[in-house]
C-alpha positions as CSV (number, residue, x, y, z in Angstrom):
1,X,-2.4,6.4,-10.4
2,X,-2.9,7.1,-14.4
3,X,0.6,9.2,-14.0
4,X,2.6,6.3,-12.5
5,X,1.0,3.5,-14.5
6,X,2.3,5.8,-17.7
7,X,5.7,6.1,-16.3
8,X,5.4,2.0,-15.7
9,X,5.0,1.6,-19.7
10,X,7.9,3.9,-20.6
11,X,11.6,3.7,-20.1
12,X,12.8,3.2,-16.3
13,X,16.2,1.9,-14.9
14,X,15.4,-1.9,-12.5
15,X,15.4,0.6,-9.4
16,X,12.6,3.1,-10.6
17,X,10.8,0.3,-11.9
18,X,10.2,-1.5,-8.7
19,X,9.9,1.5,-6.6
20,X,6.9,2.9,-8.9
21,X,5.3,-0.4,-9.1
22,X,5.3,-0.7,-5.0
23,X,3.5,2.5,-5.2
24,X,0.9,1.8,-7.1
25,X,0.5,-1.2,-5.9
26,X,-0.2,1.0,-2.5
27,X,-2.7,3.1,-4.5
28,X,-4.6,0.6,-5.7
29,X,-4.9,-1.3,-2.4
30,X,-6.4,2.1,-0.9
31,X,-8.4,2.8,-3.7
32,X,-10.3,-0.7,-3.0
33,X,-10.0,-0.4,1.1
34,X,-12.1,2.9,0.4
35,X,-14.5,1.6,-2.1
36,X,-15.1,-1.4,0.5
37,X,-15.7,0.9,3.3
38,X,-18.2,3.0,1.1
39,X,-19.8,-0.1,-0.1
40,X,-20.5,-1.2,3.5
41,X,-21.6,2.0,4.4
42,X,-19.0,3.1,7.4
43,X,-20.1,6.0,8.7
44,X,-17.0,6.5,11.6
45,X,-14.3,5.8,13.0
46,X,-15.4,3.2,15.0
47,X,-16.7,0.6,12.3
48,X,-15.4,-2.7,12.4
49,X,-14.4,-2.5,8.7
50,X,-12.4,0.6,9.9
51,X,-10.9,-0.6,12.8
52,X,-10.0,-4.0,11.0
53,X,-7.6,-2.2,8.4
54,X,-3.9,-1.5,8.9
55,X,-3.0,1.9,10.2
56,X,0.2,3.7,10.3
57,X,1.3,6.5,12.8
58,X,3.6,8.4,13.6
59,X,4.4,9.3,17.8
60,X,5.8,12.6,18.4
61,X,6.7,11.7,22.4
62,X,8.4,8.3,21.2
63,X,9.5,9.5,18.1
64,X,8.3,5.7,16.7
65,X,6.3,4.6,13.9
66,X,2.9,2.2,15.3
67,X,0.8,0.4,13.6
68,X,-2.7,-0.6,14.7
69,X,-4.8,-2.8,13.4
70,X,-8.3,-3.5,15.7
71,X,-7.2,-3.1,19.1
72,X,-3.4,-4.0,18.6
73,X,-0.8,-1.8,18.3
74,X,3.0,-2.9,16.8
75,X,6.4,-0.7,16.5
76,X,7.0,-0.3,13.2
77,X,10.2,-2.0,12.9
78,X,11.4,-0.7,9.3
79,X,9.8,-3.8,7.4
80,X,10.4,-2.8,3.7
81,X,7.5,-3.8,1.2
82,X,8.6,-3.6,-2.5
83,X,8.2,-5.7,-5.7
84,X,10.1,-9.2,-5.6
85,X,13.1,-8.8,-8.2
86,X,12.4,-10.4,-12.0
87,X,8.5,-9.1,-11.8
88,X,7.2,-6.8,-14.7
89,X,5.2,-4.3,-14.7
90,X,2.2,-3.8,-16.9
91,X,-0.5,-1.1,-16.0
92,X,-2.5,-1.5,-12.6
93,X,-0.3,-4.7,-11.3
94,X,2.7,-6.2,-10.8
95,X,2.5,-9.7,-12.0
96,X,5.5,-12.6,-11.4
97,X,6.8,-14.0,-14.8
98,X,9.3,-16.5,-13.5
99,X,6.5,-18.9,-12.3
């Protein structure tokens, strides 16, 4: 995450830019989705706090993305998740400057 966040501060063309910053947005929501689930102690697979998060996977026999979330499972069905044009970028978040 340090890496990226330097690569944020320096130089990058609009499409970099926006592609990094998606990423770490990404790595910081893990980060805190695994420092919850230690907090509250999960100890499997199982646990509600688990089984309440957003999981992505990948079926060899469909040849599909799912996602699951509890016990519902979606077709991925290529939503894109990126940076909204005319953000910046400082270190750890992205943060909207047109409002």
């Amino acid at each position: 995450l340090i890496t990226l966040i330097n690569l944020l501060i320096g130089d990058l063309n609009k499409g970099d830019r926006q592609k990094i910053c998606t990423v770490c947005t990404i790595d910081v929501h893990n980060r805190d989705v695994v420092a919850k689930l230690i907090n509250m102690k999960a100890e499997n697979a199982q646990e509600f706090a688990w089984l309440s998060q957003i999981k992505h996977r990948w079926d060899e026999k469909q040849v599909a993305c799912f996602v699951d979330i509890c016990d519902a499972i979606f077709r991925y069905s290529n939503e894109y998740l990126a940076t909204p044009p005319g953000w910046l970028s400082p270190p750890v978040l992205c943060v909207d400057t047109t409002a």
